[in-house]
C-alpha positions in Angstrom: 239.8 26.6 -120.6 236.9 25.1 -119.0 237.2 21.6 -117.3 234.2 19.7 -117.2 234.4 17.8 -113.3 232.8 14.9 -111.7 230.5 16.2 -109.6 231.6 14.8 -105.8 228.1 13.8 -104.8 228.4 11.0 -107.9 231.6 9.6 -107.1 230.7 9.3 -103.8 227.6 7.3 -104.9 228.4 3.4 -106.2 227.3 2.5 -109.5 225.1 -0.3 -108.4 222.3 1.3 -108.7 222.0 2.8 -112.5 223.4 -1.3 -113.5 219.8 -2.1 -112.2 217.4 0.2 -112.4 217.1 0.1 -116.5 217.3 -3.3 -116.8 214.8 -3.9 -114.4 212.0 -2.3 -115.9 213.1 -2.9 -119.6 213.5 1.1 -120.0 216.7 2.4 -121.4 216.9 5.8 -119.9 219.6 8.5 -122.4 220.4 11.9 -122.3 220.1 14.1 -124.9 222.4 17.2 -124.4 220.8 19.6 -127.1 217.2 20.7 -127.3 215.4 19.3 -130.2 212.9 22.1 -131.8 210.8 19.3 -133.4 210.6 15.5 -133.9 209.3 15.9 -137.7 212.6 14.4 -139.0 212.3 17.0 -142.0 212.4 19.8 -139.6 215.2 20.1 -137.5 218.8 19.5 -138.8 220.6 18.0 -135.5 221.6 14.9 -134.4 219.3 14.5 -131.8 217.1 14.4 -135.1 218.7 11.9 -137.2 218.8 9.0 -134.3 215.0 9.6 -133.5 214.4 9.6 -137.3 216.2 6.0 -137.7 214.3 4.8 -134.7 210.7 5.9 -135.5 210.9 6.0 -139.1 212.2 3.8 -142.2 213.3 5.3 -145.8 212.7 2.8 -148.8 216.4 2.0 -148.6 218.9 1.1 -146.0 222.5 1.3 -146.1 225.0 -1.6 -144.2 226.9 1.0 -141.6 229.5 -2.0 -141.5 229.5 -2.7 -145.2 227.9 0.2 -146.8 226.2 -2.3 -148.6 222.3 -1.2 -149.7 219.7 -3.5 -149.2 215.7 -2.9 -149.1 213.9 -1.1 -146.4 210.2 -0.2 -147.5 211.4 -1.0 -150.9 212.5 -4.6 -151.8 214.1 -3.4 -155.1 215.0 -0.5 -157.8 216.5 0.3 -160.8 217.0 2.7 -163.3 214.5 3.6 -165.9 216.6 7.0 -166.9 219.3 9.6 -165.6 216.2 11.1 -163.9 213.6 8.3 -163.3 214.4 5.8 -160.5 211.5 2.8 -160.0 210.9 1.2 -156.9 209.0 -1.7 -155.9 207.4 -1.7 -152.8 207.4 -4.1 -149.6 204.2 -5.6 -149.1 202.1 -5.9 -145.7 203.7 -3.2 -143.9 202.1 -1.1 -141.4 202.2 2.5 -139.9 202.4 2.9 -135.8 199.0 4.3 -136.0 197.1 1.6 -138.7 197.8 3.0 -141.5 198.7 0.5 -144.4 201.9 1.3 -146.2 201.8 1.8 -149.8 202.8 3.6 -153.0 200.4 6.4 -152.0 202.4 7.1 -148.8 205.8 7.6 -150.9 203.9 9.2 -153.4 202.6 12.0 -150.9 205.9 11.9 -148.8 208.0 13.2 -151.4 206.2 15.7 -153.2 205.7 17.2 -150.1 209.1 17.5 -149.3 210.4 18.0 -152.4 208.1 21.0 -152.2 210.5 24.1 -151.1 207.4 26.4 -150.4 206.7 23.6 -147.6 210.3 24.9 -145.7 211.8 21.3 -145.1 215.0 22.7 -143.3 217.9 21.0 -145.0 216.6 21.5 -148.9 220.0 19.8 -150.0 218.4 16.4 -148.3 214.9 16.5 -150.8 215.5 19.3 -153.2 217.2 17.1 -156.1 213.8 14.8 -156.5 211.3 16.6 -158.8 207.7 14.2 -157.6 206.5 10.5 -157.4 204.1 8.7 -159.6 202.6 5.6 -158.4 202.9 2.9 -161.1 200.5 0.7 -159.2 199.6 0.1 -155.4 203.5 -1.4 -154.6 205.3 0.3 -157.4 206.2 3.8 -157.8 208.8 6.0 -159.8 210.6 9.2 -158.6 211.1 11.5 -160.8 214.7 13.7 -160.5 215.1 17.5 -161.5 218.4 16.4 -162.7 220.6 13.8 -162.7 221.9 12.7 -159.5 224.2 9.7 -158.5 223.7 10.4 -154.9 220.1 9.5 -155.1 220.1 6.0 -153.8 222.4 7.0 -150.9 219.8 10.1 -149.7 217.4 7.4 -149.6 219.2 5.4 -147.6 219.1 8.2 -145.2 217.2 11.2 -144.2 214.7 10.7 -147.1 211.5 8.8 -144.5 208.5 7.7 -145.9 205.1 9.5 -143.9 201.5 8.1 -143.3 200.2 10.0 -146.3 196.1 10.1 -144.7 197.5 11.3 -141.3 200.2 13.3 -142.0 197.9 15.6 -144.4 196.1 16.0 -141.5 198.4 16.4 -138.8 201.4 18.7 -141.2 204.6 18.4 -139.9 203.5 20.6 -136.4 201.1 17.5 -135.7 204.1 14.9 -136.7 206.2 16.4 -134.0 203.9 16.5 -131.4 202.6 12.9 -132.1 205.0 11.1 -134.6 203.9 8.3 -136.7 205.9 6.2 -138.7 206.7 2.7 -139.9 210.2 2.6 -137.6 210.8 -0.1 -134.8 210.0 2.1 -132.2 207.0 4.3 -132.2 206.7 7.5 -129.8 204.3 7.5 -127.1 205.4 10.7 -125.6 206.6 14.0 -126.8 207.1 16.9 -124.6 208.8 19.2 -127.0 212.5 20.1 -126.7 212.8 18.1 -123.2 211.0 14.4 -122.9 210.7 11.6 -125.6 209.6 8.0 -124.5 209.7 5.6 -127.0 208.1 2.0 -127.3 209.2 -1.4 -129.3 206.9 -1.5 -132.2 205.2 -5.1 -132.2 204.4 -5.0 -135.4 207.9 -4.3 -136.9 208.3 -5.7 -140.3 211.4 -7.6 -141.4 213.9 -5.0 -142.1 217.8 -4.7 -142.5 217.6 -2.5 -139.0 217.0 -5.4 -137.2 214.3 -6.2 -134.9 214.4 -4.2 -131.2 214.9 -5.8 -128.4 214.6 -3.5 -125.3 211.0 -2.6 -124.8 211.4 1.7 -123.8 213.5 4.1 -124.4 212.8 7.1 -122.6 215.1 10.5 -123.3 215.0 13.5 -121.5 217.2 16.9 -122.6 219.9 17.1 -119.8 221.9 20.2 -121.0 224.6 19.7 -118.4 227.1 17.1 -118.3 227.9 17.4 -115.0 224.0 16.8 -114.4 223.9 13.7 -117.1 226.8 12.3 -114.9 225.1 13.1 -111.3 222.2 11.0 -112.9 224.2 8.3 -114.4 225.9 7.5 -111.3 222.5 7.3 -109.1 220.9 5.1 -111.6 218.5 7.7 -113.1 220.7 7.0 -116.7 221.4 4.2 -118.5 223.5 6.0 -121.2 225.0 9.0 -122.1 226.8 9.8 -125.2 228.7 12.7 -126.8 230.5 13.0 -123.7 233.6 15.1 -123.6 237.4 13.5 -124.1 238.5 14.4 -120.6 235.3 13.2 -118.5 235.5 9.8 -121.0 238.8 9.0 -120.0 238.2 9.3 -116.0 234.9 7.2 -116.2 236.8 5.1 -118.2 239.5 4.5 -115.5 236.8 4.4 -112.9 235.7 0.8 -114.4 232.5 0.6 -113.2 231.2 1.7 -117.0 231.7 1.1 -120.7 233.0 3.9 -122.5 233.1 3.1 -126.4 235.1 5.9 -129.0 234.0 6.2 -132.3 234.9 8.2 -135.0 232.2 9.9 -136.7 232.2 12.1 -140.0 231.3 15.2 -138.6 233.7 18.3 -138.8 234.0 21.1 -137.1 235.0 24.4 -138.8 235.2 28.0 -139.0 232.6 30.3 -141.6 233.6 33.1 -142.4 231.6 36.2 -144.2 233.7 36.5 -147.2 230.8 37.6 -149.0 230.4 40.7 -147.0 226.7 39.6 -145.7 227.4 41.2 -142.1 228.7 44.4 -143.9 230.6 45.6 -147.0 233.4 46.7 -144.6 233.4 43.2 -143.0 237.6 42.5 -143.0 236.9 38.7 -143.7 235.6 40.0 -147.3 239.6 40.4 -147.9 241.6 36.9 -148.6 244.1 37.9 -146.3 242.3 38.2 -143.4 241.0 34.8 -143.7 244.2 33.1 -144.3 245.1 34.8 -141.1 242.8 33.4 -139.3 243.7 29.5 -140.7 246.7 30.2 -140.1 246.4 31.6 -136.8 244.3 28.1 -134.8 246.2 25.2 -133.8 244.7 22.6 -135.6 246.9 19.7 -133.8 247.2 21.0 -130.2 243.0 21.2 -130.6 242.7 17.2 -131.3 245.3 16.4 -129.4 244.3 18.2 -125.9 240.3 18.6 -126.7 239.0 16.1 -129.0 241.2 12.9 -128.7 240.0 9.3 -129.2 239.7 9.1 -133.3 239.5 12.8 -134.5 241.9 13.9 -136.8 243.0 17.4 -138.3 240.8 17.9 -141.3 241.7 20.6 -144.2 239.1 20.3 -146.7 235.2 21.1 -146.7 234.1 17.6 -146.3 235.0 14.4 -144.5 238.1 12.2 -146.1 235.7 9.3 -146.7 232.8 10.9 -148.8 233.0 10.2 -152.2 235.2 13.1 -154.5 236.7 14.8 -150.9 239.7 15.5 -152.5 242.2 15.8 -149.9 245.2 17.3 -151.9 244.1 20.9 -151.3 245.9 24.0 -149.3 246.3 23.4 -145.9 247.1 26.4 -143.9 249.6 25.4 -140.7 250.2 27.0 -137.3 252.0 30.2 -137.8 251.3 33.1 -135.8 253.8 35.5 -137.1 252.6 34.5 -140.8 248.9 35.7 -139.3 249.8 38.7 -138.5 251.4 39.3 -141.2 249.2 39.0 -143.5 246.4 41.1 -141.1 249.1 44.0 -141.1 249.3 43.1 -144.8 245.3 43.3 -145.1 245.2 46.6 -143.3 244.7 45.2 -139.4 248.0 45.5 -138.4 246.5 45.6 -134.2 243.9 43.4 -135.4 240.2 44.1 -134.9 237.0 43.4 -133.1 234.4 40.8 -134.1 231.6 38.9 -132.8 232.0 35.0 -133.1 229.1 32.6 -132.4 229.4 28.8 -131.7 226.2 26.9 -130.7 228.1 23.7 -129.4 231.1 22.7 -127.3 232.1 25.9 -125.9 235.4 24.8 -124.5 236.4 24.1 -128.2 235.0 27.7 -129.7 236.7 28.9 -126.6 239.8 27.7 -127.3 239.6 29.0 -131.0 238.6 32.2 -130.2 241.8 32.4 -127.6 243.7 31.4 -131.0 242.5 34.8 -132.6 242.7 37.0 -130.1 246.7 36.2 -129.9 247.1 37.3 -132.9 245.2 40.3 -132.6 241.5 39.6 -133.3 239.3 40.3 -130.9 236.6 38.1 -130.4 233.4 39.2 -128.5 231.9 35.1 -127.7 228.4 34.4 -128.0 227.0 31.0 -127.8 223.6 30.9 -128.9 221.4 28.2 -129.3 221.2 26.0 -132.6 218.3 26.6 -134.0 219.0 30.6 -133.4 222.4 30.6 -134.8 221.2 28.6 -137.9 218.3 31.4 -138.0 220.7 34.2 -137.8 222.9 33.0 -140.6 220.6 32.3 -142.7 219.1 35.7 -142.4 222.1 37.9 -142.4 224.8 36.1 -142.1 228.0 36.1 -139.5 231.7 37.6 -139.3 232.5 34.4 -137.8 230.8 30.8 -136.6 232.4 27.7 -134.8 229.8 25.0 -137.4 229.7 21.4 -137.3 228.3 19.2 -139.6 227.5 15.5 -139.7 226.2 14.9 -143.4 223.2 13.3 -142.0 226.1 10.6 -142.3 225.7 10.2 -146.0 229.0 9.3 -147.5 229.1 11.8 -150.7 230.9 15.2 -150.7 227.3 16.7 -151.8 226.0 16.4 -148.5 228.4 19.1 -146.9 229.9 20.9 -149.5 226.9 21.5 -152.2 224.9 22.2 -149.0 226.8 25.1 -147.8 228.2 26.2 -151.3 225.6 26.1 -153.8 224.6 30.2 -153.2 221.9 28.9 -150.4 220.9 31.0 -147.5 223.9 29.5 -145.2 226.9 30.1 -148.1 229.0 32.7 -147.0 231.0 32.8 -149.8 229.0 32.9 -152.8 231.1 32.4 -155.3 229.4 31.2 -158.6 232.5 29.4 -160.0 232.1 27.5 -156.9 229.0 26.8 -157.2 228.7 25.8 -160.9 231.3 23.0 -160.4 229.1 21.3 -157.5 226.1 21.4 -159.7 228.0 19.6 -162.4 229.6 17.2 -159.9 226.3 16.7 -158.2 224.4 15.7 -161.3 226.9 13.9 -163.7 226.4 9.9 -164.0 230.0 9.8 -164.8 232.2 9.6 -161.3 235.3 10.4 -163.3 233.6 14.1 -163.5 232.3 14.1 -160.1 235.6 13.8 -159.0 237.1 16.1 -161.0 234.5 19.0 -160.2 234.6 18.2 -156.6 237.7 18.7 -156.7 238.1 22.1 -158.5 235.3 23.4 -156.1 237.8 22.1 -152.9 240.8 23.3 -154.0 239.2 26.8 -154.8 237.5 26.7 -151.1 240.3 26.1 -149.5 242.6 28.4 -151.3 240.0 31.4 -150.7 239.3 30.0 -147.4 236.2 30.2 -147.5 236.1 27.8 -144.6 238.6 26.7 -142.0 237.8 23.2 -141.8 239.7 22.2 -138.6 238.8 18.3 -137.2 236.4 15.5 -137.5 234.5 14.6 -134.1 234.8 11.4 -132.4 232.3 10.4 -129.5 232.6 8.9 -127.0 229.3 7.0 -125.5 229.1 5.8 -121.4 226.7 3.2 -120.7 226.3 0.7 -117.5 228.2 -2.5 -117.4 224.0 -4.0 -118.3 223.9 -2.4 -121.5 225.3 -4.0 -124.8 226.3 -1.6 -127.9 228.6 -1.5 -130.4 228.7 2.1 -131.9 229.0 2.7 -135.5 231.2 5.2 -137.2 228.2 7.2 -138.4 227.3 8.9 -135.4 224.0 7.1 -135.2 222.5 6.1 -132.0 220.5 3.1 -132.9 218.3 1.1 -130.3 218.3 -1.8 -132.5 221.3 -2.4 -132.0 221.1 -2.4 -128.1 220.1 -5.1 -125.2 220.9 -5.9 -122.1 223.1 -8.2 -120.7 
């Protein structure tokens, strides 16, 4: 397996440097490690995504990442008027990075735009349950559901942001990326796409759950390499880096001349297979066997223990433990190699096969998966493609097999991972209609008795078709100078308002 090194010229350097050079100039300088293909919140699905989105933008609702308690963003209150009709009133006297007053109009454009599919927002599962917005009154509006959906106030509460209405008709979401506007406490003064974001304290911030922000820029450039991030870190050209392998976390750690903060998060990592037969009707993964063989073939344990550390865990359902109707008491495939290769000699494969299998992220993890397979006889031909391409590629033909993470855009309800990838969609390998009609009935029933109980039926079936191999849930670990105070939260959100200096 790959080991990821401190690069010699950075030890050799002191650390005295980076503890100034940020501070100094009140400019936070981070690292991104993957590309971002655009800063329009509601087109790109990565990570990168969701922390610029929290920090340039607001949605009407916020949710406590301590207390998971919701409490008004750019709406001071709501409540029910049906199953399907949710009213909101509407804060008063705020104002958009570019001038633009805030008001019903801007919620009322916002979401039938995205709730639009012909307009392509790229996770539909985020906006696709809302049907429109009518606007009551200059501060009051209603959104109008397709069909009844529990989750609602918990989507807005996260990757549901409210847009200028005037300029982003105008601008479409090409013009957003390129020049964002929102109502966030920081507003974007730069944007060189995919590689260079600065970001500035908005002055005008209103008074919002998030907090007001404190350090005046943050300026974040792609750095693809994390040997490069820490060459940087350690001459004082970084003030914080983040995602940051287990391995390199622990030796900077030890080093003590940074803060090195593990937090869980609810992302997993997991295998898709093509059970469907979307790569090819001969495809060996449409056969059960096979992809028992392959859960049964990866060690789950050795993975977290060697690889991941901090606060992962070995997951084996389709969704994180804490989202609401995850039912955990599902089939849970363990190591067994001769039981793999049994059931592939069973399935027809007795020496194996040959298949291509993609990741787009941590390639010493996919690596050490695919050395899993091939022990017990399938062949894996590696190739690590960037996200946005994978994502392309699955959704346009599907493949045998993909290393896939996903965060849930951290909302805490199994329909934000599991009716995303299982509701017959263009990134469902398995289509399976039984499957599919139990998360439209858990999604959209007010009773949680019968979310839970469809959830769960869905789950168990996933996992005894294995559909997926769910494998681990992702902690990270962030590095930041001895100047820099943050306390990370367990939803994998990088938020400046939460950071200062010492």
């Amino acid at each position: 397996m790959k080991r990821i090194l401190i690069p010699a010229a950075a030890l050799a350097m002191t650390a005295a440097a980076s503890v100034q050079a940020g501070k100094s100039d009140d400019v936070l300088n981070v690292a991104f490690t993957k590309e971002l293909e655009n800063v329009d919140s509601y087109f790109n699905s990565s990570r990168e995504g969701v922390v610029l989105q929290r920090a340039v933008w607001d949605g009407l609702i916020y949710r406590d990442p301590e207390t998971n308690e919701y409490k008004g963003n750019l709406a001071t209150s709501w409540e029910w008027i049906d199953d399907v009709t949710l009213e909101l009133k509407l804060r008063e006297g705020v104002t958009f990075h570019n001038g633009e007053p805030f008001d019903a109009d801007d919620v009322v454009y916002t979401v039938n735009f995205v709730a639009d599919e012909s307009n392509g927002v790229k996770t539909q599962r985020n906006v696709n349950w809302m049907k429109s917005a009518e606007k009551i009154d200059q501060y009051t509006v209603r959104i109008h559901l397709k069909a009844p959906f529990p989750a609602a106030i918990e989507f807005l509460s996260g990757p549901v942001s409210m847009y200028p209405n005037e300029y982003y008709a105008e601008a479409g979401p090409s013009g957003m990326g390129l020049k964002p506007v929102g109502t966030g406490p920081y507003k974007v003064t730069s944007v060189e796409p995919g590689r260079h974001f600065v970001l500035e304290k908005y002055e005008g911030y209103h008074d919002s759950p998030k907090g007001q922000p404190s350090i005046g820029t943050i300026d974040i450039r792609t750095i693809p390499d994390v040997n490069t991030q820490m060459a940087e870190l350690f001459s004082g050209s970084l003030d914080l880096i983040w995602q940051v392998p287990a391995d390199l976390a622990e030796k900077l750690d030890q080093m003590g001349k940074f803060t090195v903060a593990n937090e869980s998060t609810m992302r997993i990592g997991y295998l898709t297979l093509d059970a469907a037969g979307r790569t090819g009707e001969d495809s060996p993964f449409t056969d059960v066997r096979v992809r028992q063989a392959v859960a049964h073939a990866i060690d789950r344990e050795a993975l977290v223990s060697a690889l991941l550390k901090g606060k992962s865990q070995v997951i084996s359902t389709a969704c994180f433990p804490s989202q609401f109707g995850c039912d955990q008491d599902v089939t849970s495939y363990d190591y067994d190699v001769e039981k793999a290769k049994a059931l592939l000699a069973e399935a027809g494969y007795p020496d194996g096969f040959k298949t291509e299998f993609y990741a787009y992220r941590d390639r010493e993890y996919a690596e050490a998966i695919a050395s899993f397979l091939n022990a017990v006889g399938i062949e894996t031909d590696f190739k690590m493609l960037q996200y946005s391409a994978l994502r392309e590629l699955r959704m346009k033909s599907g493949s045998p097999v993909s290393f896939q993470t996903w965060g849930s855009y951290s909302i805490n309800d199994t329909s934000a991972i599991t009716s995303q990838f299982f509701k017959l969609g263009s990134l469902d390998d398995a289509r399976d209609a039984e499957v599919a009609g139990w998360l439209d009935a858990a999604d959209s029933a007010t009773d949680p008795a019968v979310r839970r109980e469809n959830y769960s039926k869905a789950l168990k079936k996933i996992a005894d078709e294995a559909y997926w191999v769910p494998m681990f849930s992702y902690n990270t670990n962030y590095v930041f100078t001895p100047e820099v105070t943050y306390t990370p939260t367990p939803d994998e959100v990088l938020r400046f308002t939460d950071m200062d200096w010492k």
